[in-house]
N, C-alpha and C positions, 0 to 999 in steps of 0.2 A: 544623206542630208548633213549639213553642217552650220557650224554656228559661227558669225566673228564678230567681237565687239569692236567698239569703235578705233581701238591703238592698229588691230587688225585690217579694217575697212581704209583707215589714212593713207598707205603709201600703195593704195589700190587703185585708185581714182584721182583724175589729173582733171584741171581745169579745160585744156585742148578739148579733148574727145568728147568730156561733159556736157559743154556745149554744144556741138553739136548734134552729141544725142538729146538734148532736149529740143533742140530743134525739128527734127526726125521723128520725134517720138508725137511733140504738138502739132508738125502737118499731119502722120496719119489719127490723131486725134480728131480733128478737124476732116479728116477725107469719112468718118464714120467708120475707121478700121478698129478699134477701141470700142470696149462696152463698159461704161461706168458711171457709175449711178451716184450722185451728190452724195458729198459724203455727210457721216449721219456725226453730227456732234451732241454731247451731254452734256448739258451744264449738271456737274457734280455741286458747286455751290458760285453762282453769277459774280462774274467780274474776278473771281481766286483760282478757280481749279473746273477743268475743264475734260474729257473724254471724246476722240472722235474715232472713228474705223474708217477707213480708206481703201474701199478694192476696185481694182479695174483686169480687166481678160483683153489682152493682146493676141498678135497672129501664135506667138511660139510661146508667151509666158503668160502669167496670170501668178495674181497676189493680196495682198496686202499690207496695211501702214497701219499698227495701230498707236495712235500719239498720246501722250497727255499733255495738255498747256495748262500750264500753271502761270498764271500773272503777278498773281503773289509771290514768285519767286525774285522778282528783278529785284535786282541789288544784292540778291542772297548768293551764299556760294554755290547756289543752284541754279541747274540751266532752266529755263521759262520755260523748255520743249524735251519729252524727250521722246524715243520711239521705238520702233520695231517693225522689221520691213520681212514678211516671209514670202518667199517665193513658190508656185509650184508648174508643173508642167502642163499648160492648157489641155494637150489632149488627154489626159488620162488621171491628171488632179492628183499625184505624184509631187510629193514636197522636195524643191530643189535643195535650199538656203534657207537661213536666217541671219539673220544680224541687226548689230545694233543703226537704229535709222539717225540717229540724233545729228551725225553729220553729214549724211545722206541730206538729211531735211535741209543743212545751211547752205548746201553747195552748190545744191541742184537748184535753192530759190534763184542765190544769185546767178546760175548758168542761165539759167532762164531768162532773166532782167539782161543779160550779157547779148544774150542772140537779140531779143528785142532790141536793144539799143544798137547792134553792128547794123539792124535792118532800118531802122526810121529815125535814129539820129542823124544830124548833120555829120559827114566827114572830118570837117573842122571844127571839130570840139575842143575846147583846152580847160572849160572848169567846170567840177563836179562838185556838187556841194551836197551832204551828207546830213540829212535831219534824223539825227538819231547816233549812238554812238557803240551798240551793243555789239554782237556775235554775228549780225544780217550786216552792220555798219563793214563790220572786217569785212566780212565775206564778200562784197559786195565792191568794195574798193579794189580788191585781190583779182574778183572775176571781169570787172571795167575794162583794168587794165591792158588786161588780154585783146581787146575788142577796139578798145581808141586811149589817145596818150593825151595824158591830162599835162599842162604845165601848172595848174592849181587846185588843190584840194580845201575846201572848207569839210568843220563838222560843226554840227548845233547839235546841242543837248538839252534837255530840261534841267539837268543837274551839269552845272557851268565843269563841278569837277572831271566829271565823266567824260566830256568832251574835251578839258586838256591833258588828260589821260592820255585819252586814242591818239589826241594829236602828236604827242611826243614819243608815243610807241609806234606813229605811222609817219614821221616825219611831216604831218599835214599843218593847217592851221585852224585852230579853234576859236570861232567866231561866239558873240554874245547875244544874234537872236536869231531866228526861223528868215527872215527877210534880209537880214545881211549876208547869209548862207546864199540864199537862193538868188540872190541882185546879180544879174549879170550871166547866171550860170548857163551852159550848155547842157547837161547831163542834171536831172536831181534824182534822191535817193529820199524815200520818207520811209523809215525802218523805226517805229514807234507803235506807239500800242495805245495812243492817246483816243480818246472816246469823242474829243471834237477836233475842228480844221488844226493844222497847225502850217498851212501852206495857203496859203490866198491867191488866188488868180491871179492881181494883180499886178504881185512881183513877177512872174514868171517874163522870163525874154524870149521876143518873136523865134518860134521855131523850137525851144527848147522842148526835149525830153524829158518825162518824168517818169520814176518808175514804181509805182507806187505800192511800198509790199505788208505793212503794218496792217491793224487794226482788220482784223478780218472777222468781224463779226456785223451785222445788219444794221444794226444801231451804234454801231462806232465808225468814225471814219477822221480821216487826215487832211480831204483838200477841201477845199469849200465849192460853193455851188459855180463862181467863176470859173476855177481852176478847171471842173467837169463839164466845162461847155466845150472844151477843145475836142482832140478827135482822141476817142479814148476805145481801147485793147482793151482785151481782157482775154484771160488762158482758155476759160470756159463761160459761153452767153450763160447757160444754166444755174451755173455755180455763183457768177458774178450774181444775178437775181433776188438768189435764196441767202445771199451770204454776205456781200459786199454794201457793208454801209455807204461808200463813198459813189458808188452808183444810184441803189437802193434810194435813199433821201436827195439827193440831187434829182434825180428824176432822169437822167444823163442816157443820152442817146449814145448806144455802141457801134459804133463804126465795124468791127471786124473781131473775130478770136484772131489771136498772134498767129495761130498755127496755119489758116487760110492765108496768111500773106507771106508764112514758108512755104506752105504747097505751092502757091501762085493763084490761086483762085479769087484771091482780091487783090488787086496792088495796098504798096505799103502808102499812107496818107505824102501827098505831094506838099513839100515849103508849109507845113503846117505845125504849129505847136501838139504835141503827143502825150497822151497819160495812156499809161500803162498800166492798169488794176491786176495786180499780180494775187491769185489768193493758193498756187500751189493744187498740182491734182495729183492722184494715186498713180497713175501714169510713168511721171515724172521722178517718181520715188521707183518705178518697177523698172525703167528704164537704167537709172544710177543703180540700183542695185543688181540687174544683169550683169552690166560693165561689171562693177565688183565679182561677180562669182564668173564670170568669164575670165578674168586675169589670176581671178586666184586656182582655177581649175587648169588652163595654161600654166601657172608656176607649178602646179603639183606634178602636174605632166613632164616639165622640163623637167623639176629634180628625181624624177623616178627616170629619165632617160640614163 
């Protein structure tokens, strides 16, 4: 068994393949190949500091995510997430791996949002507007890209500085509200942590994507009750239920889990406006974390050749 923190786990894991294995990983989720059970969260102290565990058993691995969120952390030189991904051998419960999960958790959210949007966006997308500006806001922009070519970038922030920040460190443009971000856009990103809507229906343009990854807790949510009337995804029905405010309080009828329209088992919603309730499963963390100790067991191999 071995251990890598995160400097370790970076130049292990590429955006290409990540993709795809979350794609991989959410059809046989969805085929019932996958056993895992909502994950259990602790409020340590409500709204600051937070404790969840994450396991799921696959055909050849099985694991776990243990995370802590801290919300009290934003703006501090601390990350709001941080984790820990162990791996072990399904049949014999033999520990593969460890490592640090902290960017396992941002890469894989946006892989995720990445497949979703190559599958039920429009082809002809050119602007992605950004509500939020943090570590999911990069990640996210990064992971798009791969997927469809934007000729414009907005971001919105709650804090005006934050957003001309990112904009100048991502060559984008930093807009000054949630509605001028989203006016027009093909692609939206709602990467915040905000407790009510900060997206309205009614901006939204005919057909647009949304991918919506913040706020994941039952009584928080980011788009309002319009926005959730369109045809809305989500990773896990289960998960979304017990966990997803922005379902949860809308009352929002789920068209499909993402992973049913990579198997094929459902088509992906036709000429329709799309939200995408993204809340992250153990899964997805055991998948990206394979990848990792797959190439880094391959590197060990080559340099012992």
């Amino acid at each position: 068994m071995f251990y890598l923190d995160e400097e370790a786990v970076r130049p292990l894991l590429g955006w290409n393949e990540l993709i795809a294995a979350m794609e991989t990983t959410l059809a046989a989720f969805s085929r019932g190949e996958i056993v895992q059970p909502v994950r259990d969260i602790i409020p340590v102290e409500e709204g600051r500091r937070y404790l969840g565990v994450m396991p799921a058993v696959g055909v050849d691995v099985m694991g776990l995510k243990l995370v802590s969120f801290y919300p009290v952390n934003a703006g501090s030189p601390h990350p709001t997430h941080n984790a820990t991904i162990v791996l072990y051998r399904t049949e014999t419960g033999q520990p593969l791996a460890a490592m640090d999960g902290r960017l396992i958790t941002e890469m894989r959210t946006a892989a995720v949002s990445a497949a979703v949007t190559a599958r039920v966006a429009p082809p002809q997308t050119r602007v992605l507007a950004l509500l939020g500006s943090g570590v999911q806001a990069h990640a996210h922009l990064e992971a798009l890209r791969w997927v469809r070519t934007f000729d414009e970038v907005r971001v919105w922030s709650r804090t005006s500085e934050h957003a001309h920040r990112f904009a100048r460190a991502h060559d984008v443009r930093a807009v000054d509200s949630p509605r001028e971000a989203v006016s027009g856009a093909d692609v939206i990103v709602t990467v915040t942590s905000s407790r009510v809507p900060v997206l309205e229906g009614a901006w939204l343009k005919a057909g647009a994507h949304v991918n919506a990854v913040g706020s994941c807790r039952p009584d928080w949510r980011e788009l309002d009750d319009a926005a959730m009337r369109n045809a809305v995804l989500v990773d896990s029905r289960d998960a979304a239920m017990a966990e997803a405010g922005d379902v949860i309080l809308s009352g929002a009828r789920i068209y499909a889990e993402v992973g049913e329209i990579f198997n094929g088992s459902v088509p992906p919603p036709a000429a329709q406006t799309t939200v995408f309730k993204s809340l992250g499963l153990a899964c997805e963390d055991l998948a990206a974390a394979r990848l990792v100790a797959d190439r880094k067991a391959f590197l060990t191999s080559e340099r012992a050749v």
